[in-house]
Biopython code that builds the backbone (N, CA, C, O; Angstrom):
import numpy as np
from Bio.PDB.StructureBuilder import StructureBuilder

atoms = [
    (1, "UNK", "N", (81.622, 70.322, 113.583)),
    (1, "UNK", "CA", (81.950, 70.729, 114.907)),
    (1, "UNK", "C", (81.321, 72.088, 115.229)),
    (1, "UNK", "O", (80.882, 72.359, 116.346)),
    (2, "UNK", "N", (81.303, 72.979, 114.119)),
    (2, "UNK", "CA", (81.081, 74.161, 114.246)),
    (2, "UNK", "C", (79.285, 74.368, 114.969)),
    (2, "UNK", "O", (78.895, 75.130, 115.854)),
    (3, "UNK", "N", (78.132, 72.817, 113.722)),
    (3, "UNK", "CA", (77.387, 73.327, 114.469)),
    (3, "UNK", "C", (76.968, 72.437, 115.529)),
    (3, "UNK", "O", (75.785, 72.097, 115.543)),
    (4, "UNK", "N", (77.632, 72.076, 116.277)),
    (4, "UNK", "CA", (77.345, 71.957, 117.769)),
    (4, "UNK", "C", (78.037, 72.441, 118.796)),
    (4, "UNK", "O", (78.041, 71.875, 119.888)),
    (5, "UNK", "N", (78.642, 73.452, 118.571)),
    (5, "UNK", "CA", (78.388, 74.391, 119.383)),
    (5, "UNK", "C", (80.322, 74.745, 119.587)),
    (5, "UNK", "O", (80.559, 75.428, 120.583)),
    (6, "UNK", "N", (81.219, 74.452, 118.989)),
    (6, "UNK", "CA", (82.484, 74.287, 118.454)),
    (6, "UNK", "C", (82.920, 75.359, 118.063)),
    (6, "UNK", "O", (82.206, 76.123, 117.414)),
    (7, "UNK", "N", (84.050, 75.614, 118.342)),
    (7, "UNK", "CA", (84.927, 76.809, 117.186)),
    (7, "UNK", "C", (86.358, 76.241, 117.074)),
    (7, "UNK", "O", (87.114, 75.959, 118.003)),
    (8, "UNK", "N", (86.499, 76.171, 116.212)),
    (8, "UNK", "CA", (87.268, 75.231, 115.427)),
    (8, "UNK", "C", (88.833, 76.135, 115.329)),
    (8, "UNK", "O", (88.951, 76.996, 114.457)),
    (9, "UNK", "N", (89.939, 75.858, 116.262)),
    (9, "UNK", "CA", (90.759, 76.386, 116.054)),
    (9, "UNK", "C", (92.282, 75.819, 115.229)),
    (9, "UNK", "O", (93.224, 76.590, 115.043)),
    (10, "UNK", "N", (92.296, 74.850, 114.943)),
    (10, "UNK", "CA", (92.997, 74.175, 113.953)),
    (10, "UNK", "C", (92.642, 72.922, 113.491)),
    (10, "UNK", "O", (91.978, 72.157, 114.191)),
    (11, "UNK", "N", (93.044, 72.617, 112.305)),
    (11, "UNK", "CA", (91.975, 71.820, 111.417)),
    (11, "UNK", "C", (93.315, 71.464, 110.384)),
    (11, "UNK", "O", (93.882, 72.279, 109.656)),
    (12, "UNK", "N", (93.615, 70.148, 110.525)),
    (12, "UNK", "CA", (94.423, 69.415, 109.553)),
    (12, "UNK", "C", (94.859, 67.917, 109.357)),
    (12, "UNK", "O", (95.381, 67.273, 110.267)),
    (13, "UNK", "N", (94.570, 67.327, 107.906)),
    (13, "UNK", "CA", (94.785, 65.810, 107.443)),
    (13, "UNK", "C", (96.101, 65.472, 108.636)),
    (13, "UNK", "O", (96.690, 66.329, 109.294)),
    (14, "UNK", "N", (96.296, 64.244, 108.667)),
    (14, "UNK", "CA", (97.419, 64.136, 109.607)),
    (14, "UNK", "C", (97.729, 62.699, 109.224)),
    (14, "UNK", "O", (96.759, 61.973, 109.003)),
    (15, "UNK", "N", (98.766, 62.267, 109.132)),
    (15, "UNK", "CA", (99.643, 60.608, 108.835)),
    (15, "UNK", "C", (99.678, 60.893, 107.374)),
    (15, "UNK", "O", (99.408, 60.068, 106.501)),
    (16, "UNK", "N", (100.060, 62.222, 107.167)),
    (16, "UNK", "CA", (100.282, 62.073, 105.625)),
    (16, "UNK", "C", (100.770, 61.014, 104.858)),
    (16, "UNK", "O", (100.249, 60.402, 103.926)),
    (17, "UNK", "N", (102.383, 60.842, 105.666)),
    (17, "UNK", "CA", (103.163, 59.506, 104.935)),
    (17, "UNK", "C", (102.225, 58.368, 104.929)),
    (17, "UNK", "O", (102.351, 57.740, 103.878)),
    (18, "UNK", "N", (101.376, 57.894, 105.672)),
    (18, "UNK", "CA", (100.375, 56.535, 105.270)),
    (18, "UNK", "C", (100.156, 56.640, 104.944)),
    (18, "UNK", "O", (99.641, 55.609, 104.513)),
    (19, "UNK", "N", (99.602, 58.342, 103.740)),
    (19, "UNK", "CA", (98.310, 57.985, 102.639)),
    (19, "UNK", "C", (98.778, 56.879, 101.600)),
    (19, "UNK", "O", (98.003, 55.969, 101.303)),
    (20, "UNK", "N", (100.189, 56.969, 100.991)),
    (20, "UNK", "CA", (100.336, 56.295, 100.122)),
    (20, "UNK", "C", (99.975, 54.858, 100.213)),
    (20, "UNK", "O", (99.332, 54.242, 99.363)),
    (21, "UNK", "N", (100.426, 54.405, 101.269)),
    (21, "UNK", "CA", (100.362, 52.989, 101.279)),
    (21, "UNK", "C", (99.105, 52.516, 101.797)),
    (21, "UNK", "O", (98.892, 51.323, 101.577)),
    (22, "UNK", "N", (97.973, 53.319, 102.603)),
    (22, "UNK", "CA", (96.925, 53.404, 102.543)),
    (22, "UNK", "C", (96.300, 53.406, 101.609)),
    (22, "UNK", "O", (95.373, 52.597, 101.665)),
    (23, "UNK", "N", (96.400, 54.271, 100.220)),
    (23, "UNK", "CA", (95.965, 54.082, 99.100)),
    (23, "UNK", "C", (96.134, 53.333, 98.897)),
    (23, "UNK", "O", (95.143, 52.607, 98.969)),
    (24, "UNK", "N", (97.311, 52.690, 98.485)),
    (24, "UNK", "CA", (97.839, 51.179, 97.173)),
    (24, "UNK", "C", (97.137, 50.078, 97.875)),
    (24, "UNK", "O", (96.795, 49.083, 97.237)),
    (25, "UNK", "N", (96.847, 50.207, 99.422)),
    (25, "UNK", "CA", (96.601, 48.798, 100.507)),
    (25, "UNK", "C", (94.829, 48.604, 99.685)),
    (25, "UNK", "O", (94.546, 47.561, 99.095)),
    (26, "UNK", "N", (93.790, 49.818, 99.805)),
    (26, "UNK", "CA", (93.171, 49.901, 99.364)),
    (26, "UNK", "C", (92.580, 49.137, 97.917)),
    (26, "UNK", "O", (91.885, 48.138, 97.727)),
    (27, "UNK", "N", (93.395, 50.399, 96.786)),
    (27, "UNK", "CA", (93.116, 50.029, 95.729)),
    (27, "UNK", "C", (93.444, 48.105, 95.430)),
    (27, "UNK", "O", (92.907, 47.280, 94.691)),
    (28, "UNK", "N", (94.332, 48.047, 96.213)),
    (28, "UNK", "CA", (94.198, 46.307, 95.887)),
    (28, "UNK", "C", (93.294, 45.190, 96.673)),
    (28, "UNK", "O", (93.112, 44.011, 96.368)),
    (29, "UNK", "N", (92.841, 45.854, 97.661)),
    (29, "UNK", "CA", (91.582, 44.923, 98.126)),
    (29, "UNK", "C", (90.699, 45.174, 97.276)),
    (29, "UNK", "O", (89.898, 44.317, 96.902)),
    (30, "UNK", "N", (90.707, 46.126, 96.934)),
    (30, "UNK", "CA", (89.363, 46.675, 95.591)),
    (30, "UNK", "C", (89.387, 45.810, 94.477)),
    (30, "UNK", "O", (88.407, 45.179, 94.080)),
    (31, "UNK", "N", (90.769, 45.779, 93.862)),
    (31, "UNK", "CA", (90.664, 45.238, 93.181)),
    (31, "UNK", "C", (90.841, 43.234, 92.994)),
    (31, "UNK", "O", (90.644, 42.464, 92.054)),
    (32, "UNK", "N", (91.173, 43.104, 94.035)),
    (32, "UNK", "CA", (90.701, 41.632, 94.868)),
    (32, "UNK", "C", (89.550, 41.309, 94.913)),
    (32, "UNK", "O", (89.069, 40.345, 94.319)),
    (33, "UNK", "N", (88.774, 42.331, 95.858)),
    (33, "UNK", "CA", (87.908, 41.604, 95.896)),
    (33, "UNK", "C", (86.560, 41.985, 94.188)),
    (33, "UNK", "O", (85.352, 41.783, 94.062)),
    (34, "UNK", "N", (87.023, 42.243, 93.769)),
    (34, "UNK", "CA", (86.238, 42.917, 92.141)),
    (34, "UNK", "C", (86.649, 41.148, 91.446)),
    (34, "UNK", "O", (85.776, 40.345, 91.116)),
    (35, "UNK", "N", (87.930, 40.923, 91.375)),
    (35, "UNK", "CA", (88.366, 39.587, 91.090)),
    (35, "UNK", "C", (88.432, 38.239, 91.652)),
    (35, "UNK", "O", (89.163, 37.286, 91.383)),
    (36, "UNK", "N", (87.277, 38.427, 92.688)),
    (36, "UNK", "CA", (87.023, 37.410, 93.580)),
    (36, "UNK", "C", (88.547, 36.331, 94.109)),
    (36, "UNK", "O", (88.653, 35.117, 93.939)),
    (37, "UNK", "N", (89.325, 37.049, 94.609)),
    (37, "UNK", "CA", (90.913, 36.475, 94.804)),
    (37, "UNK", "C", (90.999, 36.952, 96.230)),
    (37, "UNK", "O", (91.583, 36.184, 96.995)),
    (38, "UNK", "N", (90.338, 38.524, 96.936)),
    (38, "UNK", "CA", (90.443, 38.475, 98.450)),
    (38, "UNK", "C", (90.255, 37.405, 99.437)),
    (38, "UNK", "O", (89.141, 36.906, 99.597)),
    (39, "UNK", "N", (91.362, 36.994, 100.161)),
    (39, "UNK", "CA", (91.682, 35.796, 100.889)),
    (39, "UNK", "C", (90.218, 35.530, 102.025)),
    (39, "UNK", "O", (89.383, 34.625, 102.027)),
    (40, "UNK", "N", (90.320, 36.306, 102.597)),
    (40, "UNK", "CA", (88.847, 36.277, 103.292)),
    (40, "UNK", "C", (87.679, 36.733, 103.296)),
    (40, "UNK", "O", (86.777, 36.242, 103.976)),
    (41, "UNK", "N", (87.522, 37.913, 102.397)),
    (41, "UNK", "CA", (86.245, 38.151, 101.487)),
    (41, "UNK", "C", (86.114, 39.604, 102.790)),
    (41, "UNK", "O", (86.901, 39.868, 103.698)),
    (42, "UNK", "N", (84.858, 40.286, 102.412)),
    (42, "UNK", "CA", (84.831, 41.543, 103.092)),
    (42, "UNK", "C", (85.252, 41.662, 104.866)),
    (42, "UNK", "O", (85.755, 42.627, 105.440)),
    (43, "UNK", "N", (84.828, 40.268, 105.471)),
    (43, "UNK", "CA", (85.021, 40.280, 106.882)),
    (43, "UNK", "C", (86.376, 40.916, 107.375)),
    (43, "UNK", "O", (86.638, 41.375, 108.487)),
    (44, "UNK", "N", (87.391, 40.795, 105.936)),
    (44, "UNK", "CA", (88.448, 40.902, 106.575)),
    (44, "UNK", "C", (89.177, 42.431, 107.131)),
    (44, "UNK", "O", (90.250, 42.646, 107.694)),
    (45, "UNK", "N", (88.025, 43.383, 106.674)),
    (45, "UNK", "CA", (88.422, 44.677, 107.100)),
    (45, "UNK", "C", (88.115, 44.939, 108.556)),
    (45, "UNK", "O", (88.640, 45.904, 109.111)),
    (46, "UNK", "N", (87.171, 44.012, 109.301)),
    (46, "UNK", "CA", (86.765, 44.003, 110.228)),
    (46, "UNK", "C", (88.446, 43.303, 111.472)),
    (46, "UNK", "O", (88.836, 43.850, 112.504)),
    (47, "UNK", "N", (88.766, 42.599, 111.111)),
    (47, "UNK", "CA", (90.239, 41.978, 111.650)),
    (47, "UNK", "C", (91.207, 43.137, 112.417)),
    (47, "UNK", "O", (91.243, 44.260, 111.914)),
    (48, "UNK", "N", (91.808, 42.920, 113.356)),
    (48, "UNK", "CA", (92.526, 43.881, 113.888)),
    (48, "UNK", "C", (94.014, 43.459, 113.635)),
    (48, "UNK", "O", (94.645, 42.483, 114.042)),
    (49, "UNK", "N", (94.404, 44.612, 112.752)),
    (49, "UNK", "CA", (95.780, 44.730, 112.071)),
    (49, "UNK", "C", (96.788, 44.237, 113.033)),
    (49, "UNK", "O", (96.768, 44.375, 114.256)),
    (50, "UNK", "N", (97.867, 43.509, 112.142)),
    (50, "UNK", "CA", (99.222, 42.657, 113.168)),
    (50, "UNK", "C", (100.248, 43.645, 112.365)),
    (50, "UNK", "O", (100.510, 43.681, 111.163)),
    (51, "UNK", "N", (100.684, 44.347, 113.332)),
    (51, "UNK", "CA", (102.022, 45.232, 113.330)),
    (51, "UNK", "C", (103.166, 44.681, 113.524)),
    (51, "UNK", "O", (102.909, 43.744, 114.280)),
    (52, "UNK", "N", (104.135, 44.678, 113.339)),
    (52, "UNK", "CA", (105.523, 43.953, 114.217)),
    (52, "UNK", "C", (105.947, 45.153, 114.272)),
    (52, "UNK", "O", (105.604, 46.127, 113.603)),
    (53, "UNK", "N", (107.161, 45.004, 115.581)),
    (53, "UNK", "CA", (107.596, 45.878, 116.299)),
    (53, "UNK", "C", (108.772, 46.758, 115.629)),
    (53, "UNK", "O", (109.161, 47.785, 116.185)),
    (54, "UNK", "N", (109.346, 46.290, 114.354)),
    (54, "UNK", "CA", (110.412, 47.290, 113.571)),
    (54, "UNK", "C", (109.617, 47.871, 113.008)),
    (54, "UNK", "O", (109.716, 49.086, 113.179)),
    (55, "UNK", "N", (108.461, 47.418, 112.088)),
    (55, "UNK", "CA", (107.864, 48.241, 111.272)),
    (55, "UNK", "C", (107.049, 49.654, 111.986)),
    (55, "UNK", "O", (107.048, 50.809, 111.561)),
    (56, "UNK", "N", (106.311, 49.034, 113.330)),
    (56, "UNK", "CA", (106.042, 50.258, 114.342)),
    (56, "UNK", "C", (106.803, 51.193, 114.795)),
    (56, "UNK", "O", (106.405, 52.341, 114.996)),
    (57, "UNK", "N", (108.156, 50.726, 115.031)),
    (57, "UNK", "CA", (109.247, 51.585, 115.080)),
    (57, "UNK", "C", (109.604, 52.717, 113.674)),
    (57, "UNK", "O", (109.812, 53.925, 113.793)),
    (58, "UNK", "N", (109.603, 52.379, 113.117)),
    (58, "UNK", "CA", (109.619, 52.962, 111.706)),
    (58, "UNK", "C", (108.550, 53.749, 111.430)),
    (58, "UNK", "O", (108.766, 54.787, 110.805)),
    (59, "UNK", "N", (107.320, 53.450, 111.797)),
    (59, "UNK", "CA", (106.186, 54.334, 111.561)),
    (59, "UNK", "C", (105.826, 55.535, 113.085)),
    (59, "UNK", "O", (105.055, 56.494, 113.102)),
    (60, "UNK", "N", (106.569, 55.088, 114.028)),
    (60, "UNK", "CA", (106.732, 56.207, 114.411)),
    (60, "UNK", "C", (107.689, 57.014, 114.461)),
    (60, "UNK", "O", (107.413, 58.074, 115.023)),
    (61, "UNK", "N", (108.697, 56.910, 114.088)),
    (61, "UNK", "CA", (109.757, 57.500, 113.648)),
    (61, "UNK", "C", (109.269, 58.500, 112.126)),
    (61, "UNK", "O", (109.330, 59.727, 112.208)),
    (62, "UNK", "N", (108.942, 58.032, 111.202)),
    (62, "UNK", "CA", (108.345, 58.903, 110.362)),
    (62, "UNK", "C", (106.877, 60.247, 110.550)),
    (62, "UNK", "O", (106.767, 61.371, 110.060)),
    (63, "UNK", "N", (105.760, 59.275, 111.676)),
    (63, "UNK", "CA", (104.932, 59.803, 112.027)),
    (63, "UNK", "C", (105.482, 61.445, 113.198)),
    (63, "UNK", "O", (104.765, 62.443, 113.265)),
    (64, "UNK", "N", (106.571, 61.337, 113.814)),
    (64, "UNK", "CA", (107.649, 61.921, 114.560)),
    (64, "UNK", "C", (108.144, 63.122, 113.895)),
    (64, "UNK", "O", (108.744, 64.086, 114.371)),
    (65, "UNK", "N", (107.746, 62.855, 112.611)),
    (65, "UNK", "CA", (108.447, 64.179, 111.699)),
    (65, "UNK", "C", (107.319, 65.260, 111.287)),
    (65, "UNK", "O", (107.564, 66.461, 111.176)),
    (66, "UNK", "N", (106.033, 64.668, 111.074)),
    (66, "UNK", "CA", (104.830, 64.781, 110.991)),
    (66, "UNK", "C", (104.171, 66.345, 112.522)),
    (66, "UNK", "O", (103.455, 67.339, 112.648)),
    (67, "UNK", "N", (105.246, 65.324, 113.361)),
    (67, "UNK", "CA", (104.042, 66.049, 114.754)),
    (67, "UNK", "C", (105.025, 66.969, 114.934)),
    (67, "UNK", "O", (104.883, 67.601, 115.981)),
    (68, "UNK", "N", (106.077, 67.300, 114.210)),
    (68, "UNK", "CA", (106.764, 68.741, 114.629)),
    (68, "UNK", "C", (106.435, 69.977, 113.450)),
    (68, "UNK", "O", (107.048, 71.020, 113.227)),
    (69, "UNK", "N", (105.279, 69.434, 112.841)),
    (69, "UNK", "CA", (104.608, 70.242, 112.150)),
    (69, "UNK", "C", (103.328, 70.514, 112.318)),
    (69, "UNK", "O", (102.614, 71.447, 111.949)),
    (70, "UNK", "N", (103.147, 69.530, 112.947)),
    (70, "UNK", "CA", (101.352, 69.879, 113.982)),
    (70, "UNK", "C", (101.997, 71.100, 115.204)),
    (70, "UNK", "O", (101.687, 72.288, 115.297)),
    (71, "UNK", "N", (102.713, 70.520, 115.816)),
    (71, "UNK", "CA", (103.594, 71.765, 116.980)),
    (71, "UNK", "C", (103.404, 73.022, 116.464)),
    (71, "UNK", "O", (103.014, 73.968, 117.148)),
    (72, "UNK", "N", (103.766, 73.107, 114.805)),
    (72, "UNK", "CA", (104.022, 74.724, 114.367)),
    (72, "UNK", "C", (102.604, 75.224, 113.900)),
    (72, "UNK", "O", (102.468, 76.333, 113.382)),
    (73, "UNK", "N", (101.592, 74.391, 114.096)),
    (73, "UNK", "CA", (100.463, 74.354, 113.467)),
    (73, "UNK", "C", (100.100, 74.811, 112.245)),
    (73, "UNK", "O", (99.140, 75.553, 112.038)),
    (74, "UNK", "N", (101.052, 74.266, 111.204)),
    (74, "UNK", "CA", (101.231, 73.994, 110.150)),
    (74, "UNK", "C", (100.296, 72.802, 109.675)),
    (74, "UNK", "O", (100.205, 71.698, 110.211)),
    (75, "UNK", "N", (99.480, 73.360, 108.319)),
    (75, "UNK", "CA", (98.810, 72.696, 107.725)),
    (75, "UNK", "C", (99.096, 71.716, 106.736)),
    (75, "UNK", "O", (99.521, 72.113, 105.651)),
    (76, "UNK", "N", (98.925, 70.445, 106.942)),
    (76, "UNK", "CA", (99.176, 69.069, 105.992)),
    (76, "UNK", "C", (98.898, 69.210, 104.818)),
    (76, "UNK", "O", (98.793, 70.380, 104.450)),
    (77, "UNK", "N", (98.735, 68.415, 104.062)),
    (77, "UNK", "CA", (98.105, 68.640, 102.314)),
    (77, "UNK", "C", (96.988, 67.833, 102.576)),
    (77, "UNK", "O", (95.783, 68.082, 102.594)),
    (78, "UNK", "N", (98.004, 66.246, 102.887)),
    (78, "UNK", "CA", (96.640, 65.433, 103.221)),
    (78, "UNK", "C", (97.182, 64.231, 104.172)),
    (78, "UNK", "O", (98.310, 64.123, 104.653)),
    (79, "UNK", "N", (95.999, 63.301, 104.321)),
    (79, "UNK", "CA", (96.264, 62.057, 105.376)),
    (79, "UNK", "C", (95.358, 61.025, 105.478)),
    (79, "UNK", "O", (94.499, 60.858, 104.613)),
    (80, "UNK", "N", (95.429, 60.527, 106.158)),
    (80, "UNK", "CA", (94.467, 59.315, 106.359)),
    (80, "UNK", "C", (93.504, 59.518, 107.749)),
    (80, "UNK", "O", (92.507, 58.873, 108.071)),
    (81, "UNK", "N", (94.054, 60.459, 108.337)),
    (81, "UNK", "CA", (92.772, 61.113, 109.858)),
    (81, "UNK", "C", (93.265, 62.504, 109.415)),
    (81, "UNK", "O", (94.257, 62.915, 108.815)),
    (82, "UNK", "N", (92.159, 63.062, 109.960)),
    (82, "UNK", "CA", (91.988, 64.740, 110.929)),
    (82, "UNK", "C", (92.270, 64.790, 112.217)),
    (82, "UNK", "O", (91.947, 63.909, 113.014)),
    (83, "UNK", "N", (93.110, 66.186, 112.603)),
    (83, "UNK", "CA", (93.438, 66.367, 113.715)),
    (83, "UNK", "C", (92.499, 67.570, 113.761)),
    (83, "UNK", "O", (92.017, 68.155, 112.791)),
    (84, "UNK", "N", (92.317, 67.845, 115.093)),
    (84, "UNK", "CA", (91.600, 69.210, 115.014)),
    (84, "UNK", "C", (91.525, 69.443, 116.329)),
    (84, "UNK", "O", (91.460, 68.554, 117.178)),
    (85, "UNK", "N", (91.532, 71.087, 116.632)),
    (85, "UNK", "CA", (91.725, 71.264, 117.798)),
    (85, "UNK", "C", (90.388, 72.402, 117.861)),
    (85, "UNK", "O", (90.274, 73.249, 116.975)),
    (86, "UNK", "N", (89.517, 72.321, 118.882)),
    (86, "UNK", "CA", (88.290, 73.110, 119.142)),
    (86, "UNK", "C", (88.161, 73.535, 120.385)),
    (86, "UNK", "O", (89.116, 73.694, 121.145)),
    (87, "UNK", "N", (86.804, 73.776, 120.712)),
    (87, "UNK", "CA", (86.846, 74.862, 121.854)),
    (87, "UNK", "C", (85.605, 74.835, 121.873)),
    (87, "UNK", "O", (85.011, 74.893, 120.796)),
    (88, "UNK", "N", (84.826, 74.735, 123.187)),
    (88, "UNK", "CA", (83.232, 75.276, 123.561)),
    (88, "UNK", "C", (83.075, 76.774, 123.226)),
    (88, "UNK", "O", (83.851, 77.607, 123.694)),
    (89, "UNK", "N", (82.152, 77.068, 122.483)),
    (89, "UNK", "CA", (81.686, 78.480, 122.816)),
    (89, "UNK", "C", (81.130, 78.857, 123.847)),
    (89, "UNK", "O", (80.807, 80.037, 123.978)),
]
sb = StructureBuilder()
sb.init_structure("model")
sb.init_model(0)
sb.init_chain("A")
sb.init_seg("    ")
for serial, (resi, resn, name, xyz) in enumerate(atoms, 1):
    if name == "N":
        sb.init_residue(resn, " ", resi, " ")
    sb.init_atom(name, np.array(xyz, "f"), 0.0, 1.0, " ", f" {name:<3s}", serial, name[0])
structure = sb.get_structure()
């Protein structure tokens, strides 16, 4: 960001709580598809994810706890996106 022309005034991982299950979701397509057992083979990362509506509820409810620490602009450890807040020079 910085070099195009950016100044970078906060900078932090964000959906911490998904990393985990982001990870494990991961490491087992990995290891699926390494064991030729992934149900639809690489296309399937391309597919647009089916949520149901408790589990969305639930993930924003956790994600909810998350953004009252972006508010204090308090820095994450880690996440699955970057938030970042910049500025034209």
């Amino acid at each position: 960001m910085t070099a195009t022309g950016y100044s970078v005034e906060y900078l932090t991982p964000f959906m911490t709580l998904l990393y985990p299950a982001a990870l494990i979701g991961r490491r087992i397509h990995d290891w699926r598809a390494r064991n030729g057992s992934s149900p639809a083979g690489p296309n399937r990362l391309n597919e647009e994810p089916r949520i149901r509506r408790a589990f969305d509820a639930m993930l924003a409810g956790l994600l909810s706890q998350e953004t009252r620490w972006v508010r204090r602009w308090r820095t994450l450890p880690l996440g699955t996106s970057l938030l970042a807040l910049a500025r034209a020079r």
